[in-house]
C-alpha positions as a Markdown table, in Angstrom:
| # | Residue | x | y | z |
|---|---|---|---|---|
| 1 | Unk | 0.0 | 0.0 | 0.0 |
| 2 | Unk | 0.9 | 3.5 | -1.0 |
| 3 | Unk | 0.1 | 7.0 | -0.3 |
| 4 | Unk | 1.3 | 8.6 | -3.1 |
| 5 | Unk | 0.8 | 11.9 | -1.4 |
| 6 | Unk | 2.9 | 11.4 | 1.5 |
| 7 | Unk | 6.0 | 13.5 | 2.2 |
| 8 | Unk | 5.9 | 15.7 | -0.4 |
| 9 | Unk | 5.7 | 12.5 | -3.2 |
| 10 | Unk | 8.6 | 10.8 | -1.8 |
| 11 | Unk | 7.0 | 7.5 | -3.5 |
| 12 | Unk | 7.4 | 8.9 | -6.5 |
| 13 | Unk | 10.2 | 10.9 | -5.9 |
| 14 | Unk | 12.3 | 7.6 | -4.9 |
| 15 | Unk | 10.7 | 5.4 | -7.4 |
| 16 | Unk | 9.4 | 3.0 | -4.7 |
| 17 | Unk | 6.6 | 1.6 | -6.5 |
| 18 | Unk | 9.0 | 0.3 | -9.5 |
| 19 | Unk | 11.3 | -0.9 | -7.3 |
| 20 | Unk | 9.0 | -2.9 | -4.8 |
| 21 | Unk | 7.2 | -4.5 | -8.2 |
| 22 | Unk | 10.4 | -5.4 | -9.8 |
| 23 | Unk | 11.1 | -7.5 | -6.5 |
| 24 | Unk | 7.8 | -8.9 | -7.2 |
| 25 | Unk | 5.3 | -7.4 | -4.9 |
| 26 | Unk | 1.9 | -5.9 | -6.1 |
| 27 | Unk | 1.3 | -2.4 | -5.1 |
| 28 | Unk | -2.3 | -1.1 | -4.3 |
| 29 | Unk | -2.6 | 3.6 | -4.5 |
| 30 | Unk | -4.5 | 5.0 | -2.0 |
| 31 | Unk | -7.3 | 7.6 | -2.7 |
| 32 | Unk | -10.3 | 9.0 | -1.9 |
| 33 | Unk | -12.4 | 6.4 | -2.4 |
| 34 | Unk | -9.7 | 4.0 | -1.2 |
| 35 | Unk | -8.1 | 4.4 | 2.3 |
| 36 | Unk | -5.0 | 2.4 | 3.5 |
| 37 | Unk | -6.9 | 0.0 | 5.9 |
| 38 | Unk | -9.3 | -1.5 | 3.1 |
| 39 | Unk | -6.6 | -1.6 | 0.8 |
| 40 | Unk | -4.7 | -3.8 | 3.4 |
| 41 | Unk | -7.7 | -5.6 | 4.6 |
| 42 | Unk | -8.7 | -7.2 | 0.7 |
| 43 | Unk | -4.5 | -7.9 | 0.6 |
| 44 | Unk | -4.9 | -10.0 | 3.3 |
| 45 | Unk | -8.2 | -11.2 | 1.9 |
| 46 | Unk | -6.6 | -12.4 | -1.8 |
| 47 | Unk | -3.9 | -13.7 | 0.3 |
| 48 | Unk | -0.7 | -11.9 | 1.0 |
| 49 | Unk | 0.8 | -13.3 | 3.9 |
| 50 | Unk | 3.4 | -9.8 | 3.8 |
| 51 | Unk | 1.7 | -6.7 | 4.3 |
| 52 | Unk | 3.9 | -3.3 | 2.8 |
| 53 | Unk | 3.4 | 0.5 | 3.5 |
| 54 | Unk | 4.8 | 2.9 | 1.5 |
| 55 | Unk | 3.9 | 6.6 | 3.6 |
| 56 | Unk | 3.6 | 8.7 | 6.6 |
| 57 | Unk | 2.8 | 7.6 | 10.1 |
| 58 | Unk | -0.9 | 8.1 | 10.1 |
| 59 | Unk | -0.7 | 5.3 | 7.1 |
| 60 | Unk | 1.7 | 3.4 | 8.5 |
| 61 | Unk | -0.4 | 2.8 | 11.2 |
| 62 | Unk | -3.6 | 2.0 | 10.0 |
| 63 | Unk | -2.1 | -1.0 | 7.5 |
| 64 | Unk | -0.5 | -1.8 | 11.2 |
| 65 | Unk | -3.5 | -2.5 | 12.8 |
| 66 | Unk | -4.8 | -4.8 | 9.9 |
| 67 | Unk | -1.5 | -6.1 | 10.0 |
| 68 | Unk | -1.6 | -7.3 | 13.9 |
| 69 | Unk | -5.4 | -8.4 | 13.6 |
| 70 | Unk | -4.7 | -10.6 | 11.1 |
| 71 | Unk | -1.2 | -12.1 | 11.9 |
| 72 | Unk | 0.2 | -10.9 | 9.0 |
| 73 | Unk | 4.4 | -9.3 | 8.8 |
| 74 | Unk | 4.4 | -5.8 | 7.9 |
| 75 | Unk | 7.4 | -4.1 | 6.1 |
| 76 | Unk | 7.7 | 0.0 | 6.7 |
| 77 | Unk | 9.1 | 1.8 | 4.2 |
| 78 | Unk | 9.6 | 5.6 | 5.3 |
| 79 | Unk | 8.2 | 8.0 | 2.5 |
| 80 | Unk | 6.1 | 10.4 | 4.7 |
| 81 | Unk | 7.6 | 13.8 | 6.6 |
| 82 | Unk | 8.5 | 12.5 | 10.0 |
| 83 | Unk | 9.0 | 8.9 | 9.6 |
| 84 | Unk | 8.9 | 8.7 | 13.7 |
| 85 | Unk | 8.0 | 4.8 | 13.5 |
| 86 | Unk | 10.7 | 4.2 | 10.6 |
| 87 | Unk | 13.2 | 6.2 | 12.6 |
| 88 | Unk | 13.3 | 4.0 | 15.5 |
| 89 | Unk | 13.0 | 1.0 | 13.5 |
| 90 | Unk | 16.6 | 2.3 | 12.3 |
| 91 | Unk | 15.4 | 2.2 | 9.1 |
| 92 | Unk | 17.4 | 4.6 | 6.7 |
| 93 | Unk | 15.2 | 8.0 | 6.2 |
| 94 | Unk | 17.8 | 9.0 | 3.9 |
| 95 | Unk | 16.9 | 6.3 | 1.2 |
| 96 | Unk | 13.7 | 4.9 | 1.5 |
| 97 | Unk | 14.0 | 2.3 | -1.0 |
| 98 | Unk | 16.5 | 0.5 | 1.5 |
| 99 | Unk | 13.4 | -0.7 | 3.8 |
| 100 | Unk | 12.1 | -3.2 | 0.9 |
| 101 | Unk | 15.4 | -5.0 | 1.0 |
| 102 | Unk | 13.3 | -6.6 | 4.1 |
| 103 | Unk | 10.7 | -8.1 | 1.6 |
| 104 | Unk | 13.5 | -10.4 | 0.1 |
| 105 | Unk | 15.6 | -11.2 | 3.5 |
| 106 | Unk | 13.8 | -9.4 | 6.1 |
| 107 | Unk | 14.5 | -9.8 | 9.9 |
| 108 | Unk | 11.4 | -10.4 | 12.1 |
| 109 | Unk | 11.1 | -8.4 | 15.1 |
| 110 | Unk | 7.4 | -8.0 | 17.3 |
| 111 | Unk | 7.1 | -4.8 | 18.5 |
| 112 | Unk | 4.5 | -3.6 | 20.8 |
| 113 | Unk | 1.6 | -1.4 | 19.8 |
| 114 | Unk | -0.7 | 1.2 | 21.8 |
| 115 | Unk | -4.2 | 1.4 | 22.1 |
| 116 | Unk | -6.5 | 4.2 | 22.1 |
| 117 | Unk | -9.8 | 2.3 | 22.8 |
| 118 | Unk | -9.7 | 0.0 | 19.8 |
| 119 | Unk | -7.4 | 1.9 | 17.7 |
| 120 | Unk | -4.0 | 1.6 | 17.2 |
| 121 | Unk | -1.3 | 4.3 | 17.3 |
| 122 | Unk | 2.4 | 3.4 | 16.7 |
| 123 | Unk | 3.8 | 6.8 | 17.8 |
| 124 | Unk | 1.6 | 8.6 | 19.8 |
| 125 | Unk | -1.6 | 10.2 | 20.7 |
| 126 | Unk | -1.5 | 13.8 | 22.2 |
| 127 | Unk | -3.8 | 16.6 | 23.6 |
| 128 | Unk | -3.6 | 20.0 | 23.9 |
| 129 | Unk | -1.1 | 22.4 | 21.6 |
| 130 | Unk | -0.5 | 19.9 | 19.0 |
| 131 | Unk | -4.1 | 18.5 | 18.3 |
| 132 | Unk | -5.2 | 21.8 | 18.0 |
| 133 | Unk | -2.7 | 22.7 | 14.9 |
| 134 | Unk | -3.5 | 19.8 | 13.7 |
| 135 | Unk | -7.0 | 21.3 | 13.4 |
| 136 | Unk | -5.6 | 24.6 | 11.6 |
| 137 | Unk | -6.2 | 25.5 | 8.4 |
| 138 | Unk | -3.5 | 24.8 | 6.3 |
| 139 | Unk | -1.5 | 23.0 | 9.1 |
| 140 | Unk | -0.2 | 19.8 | 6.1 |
| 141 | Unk | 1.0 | 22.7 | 3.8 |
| 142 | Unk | 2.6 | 25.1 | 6.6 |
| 143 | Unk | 3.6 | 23.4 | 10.0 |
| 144 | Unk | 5.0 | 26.2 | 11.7 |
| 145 | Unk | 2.5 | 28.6 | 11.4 |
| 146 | Unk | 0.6 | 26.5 | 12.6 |
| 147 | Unk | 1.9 | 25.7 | 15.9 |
| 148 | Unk | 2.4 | 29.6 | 16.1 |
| 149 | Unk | -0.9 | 30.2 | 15.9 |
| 150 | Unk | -1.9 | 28.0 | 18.5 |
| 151 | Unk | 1.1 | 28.2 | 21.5 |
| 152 | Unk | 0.8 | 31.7 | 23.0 |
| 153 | Unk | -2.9 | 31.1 | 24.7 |
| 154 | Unk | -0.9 | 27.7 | 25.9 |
| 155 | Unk | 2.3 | 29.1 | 26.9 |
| 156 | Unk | 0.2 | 31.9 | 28.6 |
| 157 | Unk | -2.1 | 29.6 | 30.6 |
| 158 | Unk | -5.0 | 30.5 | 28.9 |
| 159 | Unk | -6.3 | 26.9 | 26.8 |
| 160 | Unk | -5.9 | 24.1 | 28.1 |
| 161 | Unk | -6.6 | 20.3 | 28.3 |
| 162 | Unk | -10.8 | 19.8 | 29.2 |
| 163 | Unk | -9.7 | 16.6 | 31.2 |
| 164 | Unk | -8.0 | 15.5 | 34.4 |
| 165 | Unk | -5.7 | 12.7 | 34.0 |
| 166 | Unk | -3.9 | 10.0 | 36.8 |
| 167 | Unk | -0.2 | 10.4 | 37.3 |
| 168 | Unk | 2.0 | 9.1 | 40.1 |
| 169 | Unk | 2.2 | 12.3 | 41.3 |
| 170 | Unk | -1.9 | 12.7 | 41.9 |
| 171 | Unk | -4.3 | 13.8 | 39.4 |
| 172 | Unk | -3.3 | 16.6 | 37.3 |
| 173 | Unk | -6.6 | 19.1 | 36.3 |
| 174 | Unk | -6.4 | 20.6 | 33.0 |
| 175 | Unk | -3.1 | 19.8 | 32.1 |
| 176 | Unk | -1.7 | 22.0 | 28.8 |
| 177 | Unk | -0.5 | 19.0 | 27.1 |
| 178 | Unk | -1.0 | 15.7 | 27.5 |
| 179 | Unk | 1.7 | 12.9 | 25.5 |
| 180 | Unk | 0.9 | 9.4 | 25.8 |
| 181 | Unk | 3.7 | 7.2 | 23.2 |
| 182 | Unk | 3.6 | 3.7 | 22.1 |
| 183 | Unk | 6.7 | 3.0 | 24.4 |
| 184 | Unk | 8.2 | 6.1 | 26.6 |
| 185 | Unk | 10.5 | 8.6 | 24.6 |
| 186 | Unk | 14.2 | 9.6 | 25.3 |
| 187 | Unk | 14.2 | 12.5 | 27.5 |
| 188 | Unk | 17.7 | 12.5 | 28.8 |
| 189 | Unk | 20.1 | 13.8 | 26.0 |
| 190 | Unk | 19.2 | 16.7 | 23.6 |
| 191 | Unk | 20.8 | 14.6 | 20.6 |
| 192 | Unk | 18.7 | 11.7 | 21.2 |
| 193 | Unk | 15.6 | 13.8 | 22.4 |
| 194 | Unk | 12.4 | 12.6 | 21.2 |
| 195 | Unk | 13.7 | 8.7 | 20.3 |
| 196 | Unk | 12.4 | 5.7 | 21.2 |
| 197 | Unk | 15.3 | 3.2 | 21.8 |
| 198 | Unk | 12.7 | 0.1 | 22.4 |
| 199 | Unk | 9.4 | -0.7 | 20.6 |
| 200 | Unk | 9.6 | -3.9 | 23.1 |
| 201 | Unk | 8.9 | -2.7 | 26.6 |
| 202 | Unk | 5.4 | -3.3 | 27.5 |
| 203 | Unk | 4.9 | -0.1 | 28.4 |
| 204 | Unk | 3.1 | 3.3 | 27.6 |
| 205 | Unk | 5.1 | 7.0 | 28.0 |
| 206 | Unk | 3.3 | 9.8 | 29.5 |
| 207 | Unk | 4.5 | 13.2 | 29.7 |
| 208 | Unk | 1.8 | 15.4 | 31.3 |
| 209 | Unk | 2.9 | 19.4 | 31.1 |
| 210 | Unk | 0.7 | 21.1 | 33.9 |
| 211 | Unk | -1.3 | 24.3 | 33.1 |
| 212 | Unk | 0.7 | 27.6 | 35.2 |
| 213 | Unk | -0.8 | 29.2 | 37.8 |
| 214 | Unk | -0.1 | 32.5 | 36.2 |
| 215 | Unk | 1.3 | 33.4 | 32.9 |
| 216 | Unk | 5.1 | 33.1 | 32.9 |
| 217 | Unk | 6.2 | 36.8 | 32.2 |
| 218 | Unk | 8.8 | 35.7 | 29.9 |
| 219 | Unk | 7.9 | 33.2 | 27.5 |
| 220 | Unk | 11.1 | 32.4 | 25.7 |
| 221 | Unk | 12.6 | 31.7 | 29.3 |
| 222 | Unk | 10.1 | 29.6 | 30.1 |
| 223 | Unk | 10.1 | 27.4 | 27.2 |
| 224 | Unk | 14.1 | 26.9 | 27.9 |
| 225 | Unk | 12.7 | 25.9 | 31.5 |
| 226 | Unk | 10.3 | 23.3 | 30.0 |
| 227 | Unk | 13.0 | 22.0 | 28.1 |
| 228 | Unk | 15.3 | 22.0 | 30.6 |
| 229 | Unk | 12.9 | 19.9 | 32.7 |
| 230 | Unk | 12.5 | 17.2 | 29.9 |
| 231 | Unk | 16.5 | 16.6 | 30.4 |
| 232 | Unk | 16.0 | 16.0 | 33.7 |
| 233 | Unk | 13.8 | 13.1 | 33.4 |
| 234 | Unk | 15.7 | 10.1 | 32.9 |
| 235 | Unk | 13.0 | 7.6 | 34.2 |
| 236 | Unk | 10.0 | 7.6 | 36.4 |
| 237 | Unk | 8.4 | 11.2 | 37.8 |
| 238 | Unk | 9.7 | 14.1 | 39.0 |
| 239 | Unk | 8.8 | 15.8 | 42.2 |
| 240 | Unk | 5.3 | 17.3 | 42.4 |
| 241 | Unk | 6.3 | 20.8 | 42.1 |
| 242 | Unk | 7.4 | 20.7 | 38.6 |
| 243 | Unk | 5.4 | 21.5 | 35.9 |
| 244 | Unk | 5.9 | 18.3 | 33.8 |
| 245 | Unk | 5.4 | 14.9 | 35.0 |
| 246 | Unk | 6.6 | 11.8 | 33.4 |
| 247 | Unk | 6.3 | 8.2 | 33.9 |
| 248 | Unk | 5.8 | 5.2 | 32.0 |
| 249 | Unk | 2.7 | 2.4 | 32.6 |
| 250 | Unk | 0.8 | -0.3 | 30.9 |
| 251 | Unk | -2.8 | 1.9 | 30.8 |
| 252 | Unk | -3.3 | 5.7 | 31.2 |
| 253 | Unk | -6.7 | 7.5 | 31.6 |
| 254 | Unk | -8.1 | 11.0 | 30.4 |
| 255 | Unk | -11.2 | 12.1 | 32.9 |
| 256 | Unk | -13.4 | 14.8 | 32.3 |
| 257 | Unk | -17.0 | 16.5 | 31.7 |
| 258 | Unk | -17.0 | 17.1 | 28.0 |
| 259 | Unk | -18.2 | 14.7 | 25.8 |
| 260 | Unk | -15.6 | 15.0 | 23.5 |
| 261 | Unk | -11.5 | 15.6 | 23.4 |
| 262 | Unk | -9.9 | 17.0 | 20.1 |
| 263 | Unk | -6.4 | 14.5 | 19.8 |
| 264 | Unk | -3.6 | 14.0 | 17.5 |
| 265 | Unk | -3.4 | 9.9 | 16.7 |
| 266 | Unk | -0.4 | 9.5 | 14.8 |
| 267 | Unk | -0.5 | 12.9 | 13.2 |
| 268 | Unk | -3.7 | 12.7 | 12.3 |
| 269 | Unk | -6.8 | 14.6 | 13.8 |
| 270 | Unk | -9.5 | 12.5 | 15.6 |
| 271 | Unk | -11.9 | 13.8 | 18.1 |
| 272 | Unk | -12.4 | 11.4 | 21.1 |
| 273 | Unk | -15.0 | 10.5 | 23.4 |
| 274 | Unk | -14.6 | 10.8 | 27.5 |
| 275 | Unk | -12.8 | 8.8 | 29.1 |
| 276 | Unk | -10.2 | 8.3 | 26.6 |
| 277 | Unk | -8.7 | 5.0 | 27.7 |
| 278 | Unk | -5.2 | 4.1 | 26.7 |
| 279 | Unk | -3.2 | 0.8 | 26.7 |
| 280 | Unk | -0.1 | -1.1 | 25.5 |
| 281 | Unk | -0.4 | -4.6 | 23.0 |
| 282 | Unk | 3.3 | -5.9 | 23.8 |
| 283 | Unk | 4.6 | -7.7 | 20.7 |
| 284 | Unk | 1.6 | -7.3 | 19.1 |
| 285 | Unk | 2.6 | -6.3 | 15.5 |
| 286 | Unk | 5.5 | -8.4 | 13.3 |
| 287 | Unk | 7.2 | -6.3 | 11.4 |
| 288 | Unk | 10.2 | -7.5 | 9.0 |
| 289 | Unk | 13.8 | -5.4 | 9.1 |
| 290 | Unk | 16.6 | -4.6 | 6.5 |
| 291 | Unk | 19.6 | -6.4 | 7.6 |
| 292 | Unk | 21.1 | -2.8 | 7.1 |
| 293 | Unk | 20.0 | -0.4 | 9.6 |
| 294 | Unk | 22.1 | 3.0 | 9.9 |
| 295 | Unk | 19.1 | 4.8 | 11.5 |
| 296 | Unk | 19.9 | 2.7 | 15.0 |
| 297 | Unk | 21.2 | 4.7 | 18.1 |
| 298 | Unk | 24.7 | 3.5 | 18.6 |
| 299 | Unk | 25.2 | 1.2 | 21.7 |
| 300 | Unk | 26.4 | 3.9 | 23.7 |
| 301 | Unk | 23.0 | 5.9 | 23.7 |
| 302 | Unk | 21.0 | 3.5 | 24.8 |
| 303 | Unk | 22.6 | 2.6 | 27.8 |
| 304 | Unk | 23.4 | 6.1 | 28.8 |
């Protein structure tokens, strides 16, 4: 499967299509009339025992889920923007075309995947600032305008999160940003920042930024403070005085009176019915690897 309109046309850019059919495997287009999931669901129904996706995260995971439901190995070929699941795969963002070496001599691996009710997400599923540029107009074509749109009333205190959600720390009301991964993120090193060094750990990542109590009067300084909180947090939460909390556990809960939260689900905008319950499937998706993976964190990093 193929979103042609992923990254900018990095399918066709790369030639990806040409090269996954010259190694023998049949290629089905998205469009409007046909989304990734159905295309992968009547694969599976004529019978391929190899499910491929050619795209950004959003289609990654939705051929993912048909992938796990029916037993089926996927192989990820990196041809959206952000690549987040390729990346830390290892896969090589730099050539795409590398990934469907895996169709001919792939290594297996399970990974794990999260839950959002009965959805899957294999990066992430957020609240707050980054759903709601997700909802801008525009936000595919112009990212950072976006995001600038939306960040002063956040960095101000003045939106918020409609939910109260469970921490180890207590129950955090109206957080600004709530970040719940498919396995917790990297939060020690600034070049590694943002990585996910297992897909294998059973566990969700929550980071939970609480709402001010009054608006910072500087708000370049207190993004550097933000940031400089994320270092901090090797593992587990920090004390309850800080404004972000972070922790890692196999189900997380979002609480509130609204009927509905506005969410980011892989980069894609969904809008989510209270509670929004979260969990981890460990080893719940096959995927098949490149022998050749330069995109892996060296040794070093991961044990740091």
């Amino acid at each position: 499967m193929t979103n042609p309109r992923s990254g900018g046309g990095k399918t066709a850019r790369y030639g990806l299509v040409q090269r996954a059919e010259d190694m023998g495997a049949q290629v089905w287009t998205t469009s409007a009339e046909r989304d990734a999931a159905s295309l992968a669901r009547n694969a599976v129904q004529q019978g391929a025992q190899v499910l491929g996706v050619m795209g950004g995260d959003g289609t990654v995971s939705a051929v993912a889920a048909v992938a796990a439901d029916t037993g089926r190995s996927l192989v990820v070929v990196p041809a959206g923007t952000r690549n987040h699941f390729a990346r830390d795969l290892g896969l090589d963002l730099r050539d795409p075309g590398q990934a469907l070496d895996a169709l001919v001599n792939g290594e297996p691996a399970q990974v794990d995947l999260g839950m959002l009710g009965s959805r899957v997400f294999v990066n992430n599923v957020s609240f707050g600032m980054y759903a709601d540029a997700l909802l801008e107009p525009g936000y595919r074509e112009d990212k950072p305008r976006a995001f600038a749109t939306v960040a002063p009333d956040y960095l101000k205190g003045g939106q918020w999160v409609e939910a109260r959600v469970d921490t180890p720390r207590g129950t955090v009301e109206f957080p600004q940003v709530v970040l719940i991964s498919n396995n917790p993120y990297h939060l020690a090193t600034p070049r590694w920042l943002g990585r996910r060094f297992s897909l294998t750990t059973g566990q969700l990542g929550a980071i939970v930024l609480k709402r001010p109590a009054q608006a910072p009067p500087d708000l370049l300084r207190h993004l550097r403070h933000l940031r400089d909180e994320l270092r901090q947090h090797k593992r587990g939460a920090g004390p309850p005085d800080e404004g972000i909390i972070v922790w890692s556990a196999p189900g997380i809960t979002l609480h509130g009176d609204v009927r509905h939260l506005d969410a980011g689900l892989d980069g894609e905008a969904v809008r989510l019915p209270l509670p929004v319950l979260c969990a981890i499937r460990p080893g719940a998706l096959r995927v098949l690897l490149p022998k050749d993976r330069p995109g892996a964190p060296p040794e070093h990093a991961v044990r740091h």
